[in-house]
PDB file of N, CA, C and O in Angstrom:
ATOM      1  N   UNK A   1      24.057-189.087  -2.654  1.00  0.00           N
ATOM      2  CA  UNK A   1      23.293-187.860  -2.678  1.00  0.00           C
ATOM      3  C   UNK A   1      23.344-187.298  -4.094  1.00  0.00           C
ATOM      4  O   UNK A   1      24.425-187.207  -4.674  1.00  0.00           O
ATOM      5  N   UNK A   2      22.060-186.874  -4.736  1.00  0.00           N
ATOM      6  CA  UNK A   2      22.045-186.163  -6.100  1.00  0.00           C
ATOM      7  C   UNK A   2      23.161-184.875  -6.100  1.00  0.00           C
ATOM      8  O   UNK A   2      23.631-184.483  -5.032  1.00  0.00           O
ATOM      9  N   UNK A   3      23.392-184.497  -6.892  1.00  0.00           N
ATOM     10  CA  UNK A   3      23.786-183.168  -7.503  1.00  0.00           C
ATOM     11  C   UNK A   3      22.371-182.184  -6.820  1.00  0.00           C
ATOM     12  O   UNK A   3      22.806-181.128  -6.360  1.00  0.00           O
ATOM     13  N   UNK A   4      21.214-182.281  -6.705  1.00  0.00           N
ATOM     14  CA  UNK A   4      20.404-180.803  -7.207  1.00  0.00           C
ATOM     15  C   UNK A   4      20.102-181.540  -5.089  1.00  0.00           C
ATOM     16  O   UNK A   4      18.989-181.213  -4.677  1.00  0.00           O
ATOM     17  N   UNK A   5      20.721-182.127  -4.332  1.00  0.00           N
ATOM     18  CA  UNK A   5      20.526-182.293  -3.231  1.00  0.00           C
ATOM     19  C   UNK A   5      21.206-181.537  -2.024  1.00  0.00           C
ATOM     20  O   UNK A   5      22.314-181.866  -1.600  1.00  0.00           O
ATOM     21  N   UNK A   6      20.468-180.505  -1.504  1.00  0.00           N
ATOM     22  CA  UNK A   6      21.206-179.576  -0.653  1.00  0.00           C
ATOM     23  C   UNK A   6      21.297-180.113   1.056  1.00  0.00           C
ATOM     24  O   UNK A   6      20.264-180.603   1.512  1.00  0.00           O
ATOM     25  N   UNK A   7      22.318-180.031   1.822  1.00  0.00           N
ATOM     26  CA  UNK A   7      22.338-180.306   2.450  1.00  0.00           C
ATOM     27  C   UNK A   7      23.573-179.015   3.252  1.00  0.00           C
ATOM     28  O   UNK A   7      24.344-178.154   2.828  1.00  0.00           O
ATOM     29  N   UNK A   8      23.162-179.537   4.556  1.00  0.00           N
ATOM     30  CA  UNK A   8      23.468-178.265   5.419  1.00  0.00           C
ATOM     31  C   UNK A   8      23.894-178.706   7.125  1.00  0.00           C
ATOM     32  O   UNK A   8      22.874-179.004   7.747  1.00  0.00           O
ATOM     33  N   UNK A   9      24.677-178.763   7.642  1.00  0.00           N
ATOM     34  CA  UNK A   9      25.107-178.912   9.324  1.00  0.00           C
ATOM     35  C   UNK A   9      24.327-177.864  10.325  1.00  0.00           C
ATOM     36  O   UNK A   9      24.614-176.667  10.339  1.00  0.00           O
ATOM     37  N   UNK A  10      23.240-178.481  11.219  1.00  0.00           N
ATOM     38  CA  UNK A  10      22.776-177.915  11.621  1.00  0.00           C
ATOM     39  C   UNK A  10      23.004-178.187  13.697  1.00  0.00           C
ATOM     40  O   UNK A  10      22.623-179.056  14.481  1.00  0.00           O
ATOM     41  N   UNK A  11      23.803-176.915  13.828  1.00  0.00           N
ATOM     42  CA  UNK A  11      24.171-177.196  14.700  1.00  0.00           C
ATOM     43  C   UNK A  11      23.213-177.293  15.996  1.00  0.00           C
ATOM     44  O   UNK A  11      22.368-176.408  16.129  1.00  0.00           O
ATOM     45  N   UNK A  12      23.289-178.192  16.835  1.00  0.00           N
ATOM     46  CA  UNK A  12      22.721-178.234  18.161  1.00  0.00           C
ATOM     47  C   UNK A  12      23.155-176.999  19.095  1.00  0.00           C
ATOM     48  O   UNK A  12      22.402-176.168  19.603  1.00  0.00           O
ATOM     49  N   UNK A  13      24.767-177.095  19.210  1.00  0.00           N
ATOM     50  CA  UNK A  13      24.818-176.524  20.188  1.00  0.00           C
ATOM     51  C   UNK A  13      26.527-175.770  19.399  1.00  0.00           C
ATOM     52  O   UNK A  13      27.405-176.360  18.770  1.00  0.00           O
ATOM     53  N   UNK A  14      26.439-174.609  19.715  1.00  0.00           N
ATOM     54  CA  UNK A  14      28.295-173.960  19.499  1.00  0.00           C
ATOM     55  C   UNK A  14      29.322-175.133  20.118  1.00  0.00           C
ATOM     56  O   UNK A  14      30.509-175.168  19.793  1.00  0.00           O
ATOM     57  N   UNK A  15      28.978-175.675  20.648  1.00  0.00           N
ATOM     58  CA  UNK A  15      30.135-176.690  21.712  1.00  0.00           C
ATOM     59  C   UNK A  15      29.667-178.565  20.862  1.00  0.00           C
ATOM     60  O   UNK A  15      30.487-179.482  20.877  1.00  0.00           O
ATOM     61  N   UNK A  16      28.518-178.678  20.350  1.00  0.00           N
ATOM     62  CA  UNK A  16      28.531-179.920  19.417  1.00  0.00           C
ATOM     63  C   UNK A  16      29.358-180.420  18.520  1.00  0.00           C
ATOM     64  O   UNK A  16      29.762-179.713  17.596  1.00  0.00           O
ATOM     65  N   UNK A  17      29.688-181.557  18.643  1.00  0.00           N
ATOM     66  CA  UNK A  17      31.037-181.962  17.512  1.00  0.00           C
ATOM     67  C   UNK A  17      30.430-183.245  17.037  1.00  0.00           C
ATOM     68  O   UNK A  17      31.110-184.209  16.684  1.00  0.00           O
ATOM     69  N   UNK A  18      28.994-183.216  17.043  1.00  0.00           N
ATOM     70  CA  UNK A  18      28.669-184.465  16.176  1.00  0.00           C
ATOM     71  C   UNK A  18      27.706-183.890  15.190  1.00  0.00           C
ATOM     72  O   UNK A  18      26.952-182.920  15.250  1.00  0.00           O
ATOM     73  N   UNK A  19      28.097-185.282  13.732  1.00  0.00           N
ATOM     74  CA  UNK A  19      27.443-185.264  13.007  1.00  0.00           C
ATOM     75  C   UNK A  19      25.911-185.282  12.515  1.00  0.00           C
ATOM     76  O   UNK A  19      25.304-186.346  12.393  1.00  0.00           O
ATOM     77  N   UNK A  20      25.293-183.959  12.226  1.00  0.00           N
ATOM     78  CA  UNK A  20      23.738-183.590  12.111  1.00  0.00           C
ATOM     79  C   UNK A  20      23.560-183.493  10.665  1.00  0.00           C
ATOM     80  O   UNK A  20      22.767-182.552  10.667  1.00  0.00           O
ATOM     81  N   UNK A  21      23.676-183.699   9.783  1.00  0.00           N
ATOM     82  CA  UNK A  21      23.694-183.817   8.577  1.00  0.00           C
ATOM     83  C   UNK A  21      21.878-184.307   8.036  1.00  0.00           C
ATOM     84  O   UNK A  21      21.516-185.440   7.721  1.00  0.00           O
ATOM     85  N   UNK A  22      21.138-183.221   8.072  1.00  0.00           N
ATOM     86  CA  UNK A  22      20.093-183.438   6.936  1.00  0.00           C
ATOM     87  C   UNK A  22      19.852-182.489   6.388  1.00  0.00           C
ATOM     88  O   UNK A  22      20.585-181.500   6.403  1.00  0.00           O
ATOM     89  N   UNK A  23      18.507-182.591   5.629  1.00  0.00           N
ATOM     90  CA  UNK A  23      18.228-181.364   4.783  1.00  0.00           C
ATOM     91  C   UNK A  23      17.117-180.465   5.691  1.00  0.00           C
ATOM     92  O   UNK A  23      16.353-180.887   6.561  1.00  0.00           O
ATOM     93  N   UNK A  24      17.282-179.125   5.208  1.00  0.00           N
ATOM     94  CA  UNK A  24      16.846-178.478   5.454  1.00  0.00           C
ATOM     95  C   UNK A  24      16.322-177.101   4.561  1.00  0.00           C
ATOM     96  O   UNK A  24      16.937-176.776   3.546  1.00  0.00           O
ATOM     97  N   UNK A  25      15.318-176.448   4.962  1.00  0.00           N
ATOM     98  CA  UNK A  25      15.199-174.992   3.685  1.00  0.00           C
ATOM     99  C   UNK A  25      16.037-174.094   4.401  1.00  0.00           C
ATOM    100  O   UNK A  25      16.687-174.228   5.437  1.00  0.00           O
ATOM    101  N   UNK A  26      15.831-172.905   3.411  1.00  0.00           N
ATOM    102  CA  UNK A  26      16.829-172.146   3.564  1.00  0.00           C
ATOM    103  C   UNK A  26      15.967-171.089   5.053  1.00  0.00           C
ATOM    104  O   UNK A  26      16.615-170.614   5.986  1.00  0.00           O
ATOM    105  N   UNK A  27      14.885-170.991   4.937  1.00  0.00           N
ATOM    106  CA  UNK A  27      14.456-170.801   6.178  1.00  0.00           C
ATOM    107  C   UNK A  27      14.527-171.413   7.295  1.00  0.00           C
ATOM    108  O   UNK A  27      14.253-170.868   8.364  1.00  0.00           O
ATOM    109  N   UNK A  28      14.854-172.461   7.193  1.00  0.00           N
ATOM    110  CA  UNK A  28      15.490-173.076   8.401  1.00  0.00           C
ATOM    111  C   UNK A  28      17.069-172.704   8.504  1.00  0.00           C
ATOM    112  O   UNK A  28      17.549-172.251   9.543  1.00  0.00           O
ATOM    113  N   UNK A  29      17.641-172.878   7.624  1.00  0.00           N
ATOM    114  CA  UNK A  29      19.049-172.448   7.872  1.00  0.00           C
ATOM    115  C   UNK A  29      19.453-171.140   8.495  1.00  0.00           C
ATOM    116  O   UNK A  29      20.456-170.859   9.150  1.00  0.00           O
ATOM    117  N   UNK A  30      18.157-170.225   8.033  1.00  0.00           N
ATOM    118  CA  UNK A  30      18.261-168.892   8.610  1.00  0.00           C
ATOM    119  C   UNK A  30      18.235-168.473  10.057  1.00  0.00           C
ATOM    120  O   UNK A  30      18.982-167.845  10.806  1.00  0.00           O
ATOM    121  N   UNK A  31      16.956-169.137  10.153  1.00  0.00           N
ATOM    122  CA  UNK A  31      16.815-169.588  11.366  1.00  0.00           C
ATOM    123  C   UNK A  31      17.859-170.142  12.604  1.00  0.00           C
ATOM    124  O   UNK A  31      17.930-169.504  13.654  1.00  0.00           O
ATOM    125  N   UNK A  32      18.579-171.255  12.411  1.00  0.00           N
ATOM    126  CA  UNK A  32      20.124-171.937  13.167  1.00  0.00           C
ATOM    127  C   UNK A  32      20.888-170.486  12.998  1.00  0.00           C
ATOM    128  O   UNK A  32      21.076-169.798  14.001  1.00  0.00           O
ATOM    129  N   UNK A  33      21.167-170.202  12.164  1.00  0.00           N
ATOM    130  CA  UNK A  33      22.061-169.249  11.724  1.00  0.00           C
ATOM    131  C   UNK A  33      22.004-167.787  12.995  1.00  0.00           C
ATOM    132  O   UNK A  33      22.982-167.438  13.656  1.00  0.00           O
ATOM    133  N   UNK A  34      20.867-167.258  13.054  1.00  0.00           N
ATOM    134  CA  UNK A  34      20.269-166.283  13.861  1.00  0.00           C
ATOM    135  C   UNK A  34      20.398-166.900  15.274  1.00  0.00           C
ATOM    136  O   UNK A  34      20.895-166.149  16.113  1.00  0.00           O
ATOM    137  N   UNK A  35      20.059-168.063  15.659  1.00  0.00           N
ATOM    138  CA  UNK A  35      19.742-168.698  17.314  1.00  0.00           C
ATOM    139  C   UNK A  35      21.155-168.905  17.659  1.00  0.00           C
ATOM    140  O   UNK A  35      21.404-168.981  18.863  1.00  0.00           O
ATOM    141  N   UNK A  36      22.280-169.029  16.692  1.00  0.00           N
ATOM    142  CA  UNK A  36      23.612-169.142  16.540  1.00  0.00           C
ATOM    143  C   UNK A  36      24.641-167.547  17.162  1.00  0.00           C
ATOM    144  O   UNK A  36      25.422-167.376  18.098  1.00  0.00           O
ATOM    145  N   UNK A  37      24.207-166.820  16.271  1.00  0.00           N
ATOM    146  CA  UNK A  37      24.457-165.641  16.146  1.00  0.00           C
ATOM    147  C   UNK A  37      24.219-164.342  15.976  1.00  0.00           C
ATOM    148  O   UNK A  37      24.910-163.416  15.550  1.00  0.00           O
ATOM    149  N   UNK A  38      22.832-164.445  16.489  1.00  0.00           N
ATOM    150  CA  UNK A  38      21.900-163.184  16.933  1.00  0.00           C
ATOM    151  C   UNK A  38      20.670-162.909  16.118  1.00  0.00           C
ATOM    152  O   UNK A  38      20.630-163.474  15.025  1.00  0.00           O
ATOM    153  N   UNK A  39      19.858-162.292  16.389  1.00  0.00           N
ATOM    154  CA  UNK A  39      18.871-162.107  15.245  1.00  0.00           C
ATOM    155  C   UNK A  39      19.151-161.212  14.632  1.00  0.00           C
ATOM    156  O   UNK A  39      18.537-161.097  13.571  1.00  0.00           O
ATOM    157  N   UNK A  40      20.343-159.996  15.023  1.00  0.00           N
ATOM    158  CA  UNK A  40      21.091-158.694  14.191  1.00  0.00           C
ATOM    159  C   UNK A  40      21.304-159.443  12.428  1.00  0.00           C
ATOM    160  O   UNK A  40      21.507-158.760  11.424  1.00  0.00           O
ATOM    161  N   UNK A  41      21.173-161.178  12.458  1.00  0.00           N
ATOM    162  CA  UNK A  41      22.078-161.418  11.267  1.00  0.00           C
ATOM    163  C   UNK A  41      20.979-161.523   9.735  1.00  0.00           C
ATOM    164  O   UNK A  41      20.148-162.418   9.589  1.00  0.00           O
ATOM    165  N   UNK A  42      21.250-160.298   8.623  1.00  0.00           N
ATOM    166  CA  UNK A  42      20.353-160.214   7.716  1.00  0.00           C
ATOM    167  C   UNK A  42      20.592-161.400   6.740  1.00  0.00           C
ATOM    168  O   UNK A  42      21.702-161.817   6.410  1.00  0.00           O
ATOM    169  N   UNK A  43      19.438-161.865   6.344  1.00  0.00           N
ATOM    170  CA  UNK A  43      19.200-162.330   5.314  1.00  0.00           C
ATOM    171  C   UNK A  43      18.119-162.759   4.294  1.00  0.00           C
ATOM    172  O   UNK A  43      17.001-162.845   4.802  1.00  0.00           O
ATOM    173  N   UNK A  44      18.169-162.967   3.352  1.00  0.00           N
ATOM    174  CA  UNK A  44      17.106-163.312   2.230  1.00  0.00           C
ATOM    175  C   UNK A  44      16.880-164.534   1.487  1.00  0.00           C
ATOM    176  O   UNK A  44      17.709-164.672   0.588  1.00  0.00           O
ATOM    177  N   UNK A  45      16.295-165.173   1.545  1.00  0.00           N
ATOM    178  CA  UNK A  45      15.748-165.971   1.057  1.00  0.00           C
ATOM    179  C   UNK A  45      15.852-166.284  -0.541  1.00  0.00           C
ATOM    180  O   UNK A  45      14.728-166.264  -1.041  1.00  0.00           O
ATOM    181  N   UNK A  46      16.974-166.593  -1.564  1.00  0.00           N
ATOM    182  CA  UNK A  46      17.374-166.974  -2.538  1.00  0.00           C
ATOM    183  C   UNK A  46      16.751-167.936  -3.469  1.00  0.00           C
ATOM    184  O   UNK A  46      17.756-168.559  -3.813  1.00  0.00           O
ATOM    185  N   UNK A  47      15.641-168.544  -4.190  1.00  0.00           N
ATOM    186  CA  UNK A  47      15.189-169.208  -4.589  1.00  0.00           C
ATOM    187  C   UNK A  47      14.561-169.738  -5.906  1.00  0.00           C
ATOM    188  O   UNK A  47      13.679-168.925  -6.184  1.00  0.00           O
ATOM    189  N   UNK A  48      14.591-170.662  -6.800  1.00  0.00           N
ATOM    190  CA  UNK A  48      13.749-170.807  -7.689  1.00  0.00           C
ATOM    191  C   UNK A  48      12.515-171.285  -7.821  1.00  0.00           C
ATOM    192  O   UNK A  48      11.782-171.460  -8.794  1.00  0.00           O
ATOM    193  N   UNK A  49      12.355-171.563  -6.078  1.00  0.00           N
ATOM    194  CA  UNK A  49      10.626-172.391  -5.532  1.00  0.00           C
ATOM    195  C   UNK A  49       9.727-170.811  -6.135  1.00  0.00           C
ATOM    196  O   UNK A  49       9.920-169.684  -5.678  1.00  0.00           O
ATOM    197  N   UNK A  50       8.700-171.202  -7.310  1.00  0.00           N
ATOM    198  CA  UNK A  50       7.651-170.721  -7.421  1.00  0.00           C
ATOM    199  C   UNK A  50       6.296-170.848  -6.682  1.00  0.00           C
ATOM    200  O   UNK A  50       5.367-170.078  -6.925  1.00  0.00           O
ATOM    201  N   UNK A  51       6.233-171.649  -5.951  1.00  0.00           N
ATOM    202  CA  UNK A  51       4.903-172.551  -5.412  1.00  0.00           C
ATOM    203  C   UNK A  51       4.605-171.711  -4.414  1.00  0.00           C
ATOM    204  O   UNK A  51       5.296-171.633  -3.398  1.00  0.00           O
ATOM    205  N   UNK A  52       2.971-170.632  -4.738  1.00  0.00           N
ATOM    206  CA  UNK A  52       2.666-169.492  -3.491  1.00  0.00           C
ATOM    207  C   UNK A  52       2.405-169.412  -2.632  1.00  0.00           C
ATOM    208  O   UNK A  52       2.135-168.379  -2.019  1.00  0.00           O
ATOM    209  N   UNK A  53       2.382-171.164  -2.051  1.00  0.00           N
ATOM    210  CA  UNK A  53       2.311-171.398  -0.563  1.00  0.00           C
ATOM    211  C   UNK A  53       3.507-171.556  -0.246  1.00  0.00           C
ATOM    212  O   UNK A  53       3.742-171.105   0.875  1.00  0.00           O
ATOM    213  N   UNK A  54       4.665-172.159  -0.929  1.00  0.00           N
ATOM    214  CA  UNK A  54       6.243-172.002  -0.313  1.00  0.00           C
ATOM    215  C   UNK A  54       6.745-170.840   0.152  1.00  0.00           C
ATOM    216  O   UNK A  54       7.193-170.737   1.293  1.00  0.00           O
ATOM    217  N   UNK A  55       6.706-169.810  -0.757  1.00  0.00           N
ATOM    218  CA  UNK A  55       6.542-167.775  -1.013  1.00  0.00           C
ATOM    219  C   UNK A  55       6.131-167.740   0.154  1.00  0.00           C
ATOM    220  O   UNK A  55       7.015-167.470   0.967  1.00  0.00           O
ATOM    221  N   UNK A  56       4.932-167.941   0.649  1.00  0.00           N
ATOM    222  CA  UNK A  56       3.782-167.187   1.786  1.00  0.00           C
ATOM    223  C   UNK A  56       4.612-167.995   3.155  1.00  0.00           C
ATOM    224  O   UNK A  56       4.596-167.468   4.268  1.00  0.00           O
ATOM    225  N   UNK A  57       5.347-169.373   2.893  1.00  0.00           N
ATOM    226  CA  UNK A  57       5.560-169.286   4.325  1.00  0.00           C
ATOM    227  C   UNK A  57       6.664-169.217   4.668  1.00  0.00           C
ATOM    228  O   UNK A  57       7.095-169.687   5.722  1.00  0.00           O
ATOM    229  N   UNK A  58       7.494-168.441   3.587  1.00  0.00           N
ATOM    230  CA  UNK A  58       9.396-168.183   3.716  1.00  0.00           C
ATOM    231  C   UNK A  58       8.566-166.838   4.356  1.00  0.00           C
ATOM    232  O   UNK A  58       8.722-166.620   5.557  1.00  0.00           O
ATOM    233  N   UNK A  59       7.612-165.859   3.497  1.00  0.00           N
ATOM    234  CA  UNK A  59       7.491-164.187   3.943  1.00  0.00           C
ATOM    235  C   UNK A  59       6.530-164.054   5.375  1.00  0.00           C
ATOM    236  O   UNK A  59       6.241-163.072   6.060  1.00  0.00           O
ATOM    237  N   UNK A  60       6.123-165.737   5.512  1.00  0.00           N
ATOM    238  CA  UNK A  60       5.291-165.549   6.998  1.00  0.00           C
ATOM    239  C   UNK A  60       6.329-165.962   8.432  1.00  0.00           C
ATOM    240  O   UNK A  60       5.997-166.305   9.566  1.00  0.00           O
ATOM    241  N   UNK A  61       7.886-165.729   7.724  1.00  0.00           N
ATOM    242  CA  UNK A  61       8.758-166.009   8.949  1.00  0.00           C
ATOM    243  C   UNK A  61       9.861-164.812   9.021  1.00  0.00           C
ATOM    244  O   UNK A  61      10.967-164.710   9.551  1.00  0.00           O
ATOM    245  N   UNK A  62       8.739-163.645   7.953  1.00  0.00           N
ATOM    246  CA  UNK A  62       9.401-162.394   8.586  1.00  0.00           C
ATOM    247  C   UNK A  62      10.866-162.183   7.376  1.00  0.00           C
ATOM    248  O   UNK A  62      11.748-161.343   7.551  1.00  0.00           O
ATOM    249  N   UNK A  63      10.807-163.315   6.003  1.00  0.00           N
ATOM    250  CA  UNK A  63      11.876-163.506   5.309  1.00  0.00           C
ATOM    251  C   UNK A  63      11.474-162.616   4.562  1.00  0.00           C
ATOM    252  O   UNK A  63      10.366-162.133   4.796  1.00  0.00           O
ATOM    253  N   UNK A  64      12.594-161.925   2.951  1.00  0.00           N
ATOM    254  CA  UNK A  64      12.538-161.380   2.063  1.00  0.00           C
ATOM    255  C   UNK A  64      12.585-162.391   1.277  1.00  0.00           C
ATOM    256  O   UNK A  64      13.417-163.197   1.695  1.00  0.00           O
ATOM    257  N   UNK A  65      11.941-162.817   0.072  1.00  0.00           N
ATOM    258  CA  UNK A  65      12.199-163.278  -0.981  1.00  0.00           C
ATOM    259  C   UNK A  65      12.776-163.353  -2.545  1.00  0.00           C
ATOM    260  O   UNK A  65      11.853-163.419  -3.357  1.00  0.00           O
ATOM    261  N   UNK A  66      13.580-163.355  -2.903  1.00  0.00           N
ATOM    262  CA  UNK A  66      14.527-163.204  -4.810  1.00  0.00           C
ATOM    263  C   UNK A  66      14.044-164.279  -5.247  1.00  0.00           C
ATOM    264  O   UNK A  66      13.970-165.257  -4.504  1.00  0.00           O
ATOM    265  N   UNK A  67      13.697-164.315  -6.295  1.00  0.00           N
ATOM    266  CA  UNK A  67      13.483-165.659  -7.724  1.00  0.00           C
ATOM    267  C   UNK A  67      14.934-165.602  -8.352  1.00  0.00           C
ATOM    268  O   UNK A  67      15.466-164.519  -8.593  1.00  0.00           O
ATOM    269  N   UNK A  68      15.479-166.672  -8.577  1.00  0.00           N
ATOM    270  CA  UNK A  68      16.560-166.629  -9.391  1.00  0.00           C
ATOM    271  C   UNK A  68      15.663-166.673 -11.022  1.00  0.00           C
ATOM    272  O   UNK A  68      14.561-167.069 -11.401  1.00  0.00           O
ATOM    273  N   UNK A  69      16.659-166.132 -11.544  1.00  0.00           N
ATOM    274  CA  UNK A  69      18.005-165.708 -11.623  1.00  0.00           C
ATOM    275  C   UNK A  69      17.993-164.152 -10.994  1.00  0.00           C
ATOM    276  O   UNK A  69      17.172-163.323 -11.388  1.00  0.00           O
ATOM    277  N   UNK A  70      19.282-163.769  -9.684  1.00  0.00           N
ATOM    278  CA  UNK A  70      19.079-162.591  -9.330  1.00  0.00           C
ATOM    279  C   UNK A  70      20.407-161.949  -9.658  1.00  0.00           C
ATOM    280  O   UNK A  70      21.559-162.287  -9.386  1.00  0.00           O
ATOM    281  N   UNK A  71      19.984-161.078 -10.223  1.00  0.00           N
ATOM    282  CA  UNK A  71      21.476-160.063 -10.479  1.00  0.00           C
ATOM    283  C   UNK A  71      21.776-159.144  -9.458  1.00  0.00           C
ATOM    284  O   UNK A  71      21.062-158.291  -8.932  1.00  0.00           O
ATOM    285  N   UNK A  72      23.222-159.532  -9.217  1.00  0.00           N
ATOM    286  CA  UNK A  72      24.435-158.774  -8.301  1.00  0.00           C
ATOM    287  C   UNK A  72      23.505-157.564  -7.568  1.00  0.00           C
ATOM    288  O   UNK A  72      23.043-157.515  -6.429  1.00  0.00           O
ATOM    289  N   UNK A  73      23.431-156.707  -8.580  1.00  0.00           N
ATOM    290  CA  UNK A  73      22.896-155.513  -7.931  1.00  0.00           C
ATOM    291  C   UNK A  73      21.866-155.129  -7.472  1.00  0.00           C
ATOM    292  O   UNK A  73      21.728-154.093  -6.821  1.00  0.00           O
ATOM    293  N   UNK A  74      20.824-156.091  -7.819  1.00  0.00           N
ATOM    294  CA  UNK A  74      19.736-156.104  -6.791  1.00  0.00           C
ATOM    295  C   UNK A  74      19.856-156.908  -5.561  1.00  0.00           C
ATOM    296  O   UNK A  74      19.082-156.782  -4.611  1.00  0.00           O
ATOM    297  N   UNK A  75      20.780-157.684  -5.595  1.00  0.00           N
ATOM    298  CA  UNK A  75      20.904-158.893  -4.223  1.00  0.00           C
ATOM    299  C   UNK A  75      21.592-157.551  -3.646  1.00  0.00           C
ATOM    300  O   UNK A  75      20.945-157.220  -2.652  1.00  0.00           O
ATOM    301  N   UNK A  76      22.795-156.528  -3.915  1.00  0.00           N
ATOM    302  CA  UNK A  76      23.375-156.193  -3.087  1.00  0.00           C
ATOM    303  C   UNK A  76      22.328-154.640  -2.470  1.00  0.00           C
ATOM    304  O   UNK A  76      22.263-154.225  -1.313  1.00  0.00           O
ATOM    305  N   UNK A  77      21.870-154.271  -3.287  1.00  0.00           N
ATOM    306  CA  UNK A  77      20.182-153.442  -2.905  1.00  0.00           C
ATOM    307  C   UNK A  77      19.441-154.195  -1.635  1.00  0.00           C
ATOM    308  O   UNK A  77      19.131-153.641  -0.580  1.00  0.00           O
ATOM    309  N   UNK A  78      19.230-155.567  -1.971  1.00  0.00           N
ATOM    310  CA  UNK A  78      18.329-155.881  -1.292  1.00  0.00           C
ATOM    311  C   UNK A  78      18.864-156.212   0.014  1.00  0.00           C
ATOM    312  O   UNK A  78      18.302-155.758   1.010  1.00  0.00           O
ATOM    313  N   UNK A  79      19.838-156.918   0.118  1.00  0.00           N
ATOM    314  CA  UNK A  79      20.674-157.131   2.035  1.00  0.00           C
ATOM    315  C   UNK A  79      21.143-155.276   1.954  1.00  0.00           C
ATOM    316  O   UNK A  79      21.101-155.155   3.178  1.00  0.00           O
ATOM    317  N   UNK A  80      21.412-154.280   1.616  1.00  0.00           N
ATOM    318  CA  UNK A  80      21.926-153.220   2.082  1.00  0.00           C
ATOM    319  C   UNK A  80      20.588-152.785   2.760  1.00  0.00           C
ATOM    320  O   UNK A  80      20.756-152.211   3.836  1.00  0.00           O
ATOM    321  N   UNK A  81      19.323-152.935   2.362  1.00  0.00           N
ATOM    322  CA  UNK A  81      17.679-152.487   2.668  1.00  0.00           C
ATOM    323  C   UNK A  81      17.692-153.553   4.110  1.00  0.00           C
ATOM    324  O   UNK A  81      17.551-153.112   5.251  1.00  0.00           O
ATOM    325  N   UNK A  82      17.846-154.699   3.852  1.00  0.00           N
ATOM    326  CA  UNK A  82      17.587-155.356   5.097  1.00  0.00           C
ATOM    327  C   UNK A  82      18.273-154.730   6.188  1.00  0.00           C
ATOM    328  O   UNK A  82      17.504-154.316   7.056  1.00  0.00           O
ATOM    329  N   UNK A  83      20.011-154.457   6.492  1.00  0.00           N
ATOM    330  CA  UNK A  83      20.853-154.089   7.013  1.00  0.00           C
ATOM    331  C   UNK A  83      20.232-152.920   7.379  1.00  0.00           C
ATOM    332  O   UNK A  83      20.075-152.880   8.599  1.00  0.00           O
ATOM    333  N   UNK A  84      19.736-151.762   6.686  1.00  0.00           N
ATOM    334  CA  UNK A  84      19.594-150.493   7.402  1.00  0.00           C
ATOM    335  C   UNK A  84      18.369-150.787   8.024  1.00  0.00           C
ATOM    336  O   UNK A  84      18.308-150.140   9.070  1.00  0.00           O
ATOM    337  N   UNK A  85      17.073-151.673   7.799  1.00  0.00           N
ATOM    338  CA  UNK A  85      16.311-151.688   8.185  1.00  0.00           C
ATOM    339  C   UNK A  85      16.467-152.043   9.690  1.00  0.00           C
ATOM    340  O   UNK A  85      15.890-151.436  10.592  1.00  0.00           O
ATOM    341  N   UNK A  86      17.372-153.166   9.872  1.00  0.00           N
ATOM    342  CA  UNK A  86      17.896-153.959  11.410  1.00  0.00           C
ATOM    343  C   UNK A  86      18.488-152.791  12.110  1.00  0.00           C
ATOM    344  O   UNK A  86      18.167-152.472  13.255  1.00  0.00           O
ATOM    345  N   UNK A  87      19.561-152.025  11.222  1.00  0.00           N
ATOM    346  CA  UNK A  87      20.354-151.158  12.248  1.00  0.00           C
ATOM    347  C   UNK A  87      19.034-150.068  12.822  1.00  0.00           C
ATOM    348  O   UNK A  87      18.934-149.834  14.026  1.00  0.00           O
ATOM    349  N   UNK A  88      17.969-149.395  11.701  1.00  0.00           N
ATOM    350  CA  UNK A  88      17.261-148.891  12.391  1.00  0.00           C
ATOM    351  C   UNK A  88      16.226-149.391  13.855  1.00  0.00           C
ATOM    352  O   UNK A  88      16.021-148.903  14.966  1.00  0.00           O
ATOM    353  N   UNK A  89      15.881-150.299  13.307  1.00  0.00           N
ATOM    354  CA  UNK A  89      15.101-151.433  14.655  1.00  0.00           C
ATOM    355  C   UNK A  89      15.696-151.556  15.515  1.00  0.00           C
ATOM    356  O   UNK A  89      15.099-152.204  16.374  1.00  0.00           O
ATOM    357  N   UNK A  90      17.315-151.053  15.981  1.00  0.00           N
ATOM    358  CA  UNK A  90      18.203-151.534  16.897  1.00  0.00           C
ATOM    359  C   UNK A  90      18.501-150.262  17.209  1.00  0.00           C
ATOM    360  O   UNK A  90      19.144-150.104  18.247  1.00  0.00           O
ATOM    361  N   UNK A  91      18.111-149.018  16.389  1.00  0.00           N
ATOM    362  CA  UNK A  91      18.141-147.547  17.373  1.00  0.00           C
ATOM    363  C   UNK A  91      17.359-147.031  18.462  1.00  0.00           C
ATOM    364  O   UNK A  91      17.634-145.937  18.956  1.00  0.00           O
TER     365      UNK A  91
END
């Protein structure tokens, strides 16, 4: 596997103990992640993909999007905005 090759365990099931090992985007990861552990769970979409059909279909699954390079204090701006946004949706 390259260096610039991301890879990620994507679980079937909480109770699975076999090996699932491919790639995946980070919208998919978000995705497992949430069906895992609720849809309460915020996150954003981290990326250096410029390509405005990649953009359009991370933000057509309801994602936020950052271009790297992102500095600290806007990443921590931007999940604190997601977070109040969920806790409000959940009042």
């Amino acid at each position: 596997m390259s260096p610039k090759t991301a890879t990620a365990k994507k679980p079937a099931a909480p109770r699975d103990t076999g090996e699932h090992e491919e790639l995946i985007s980070g919208s998919e990861a978000i995705a497992v992640t949430r069906k895992c552990y609720g849809e309460h769970v915020s996150a954003v979409v981290v990326t250096g993909e410029t390509d405005p059909d990649v953009v359009r279909s991370i933000t057509a699954c309801g994602l936020r999007v950052m271009h790297k390079p992102v500095q600290l204090d806007e990443l921590q701006i931007c999940l604190h905005e997601l977070s109040a946004a969920r806790q409000a949706d959940a009042a």
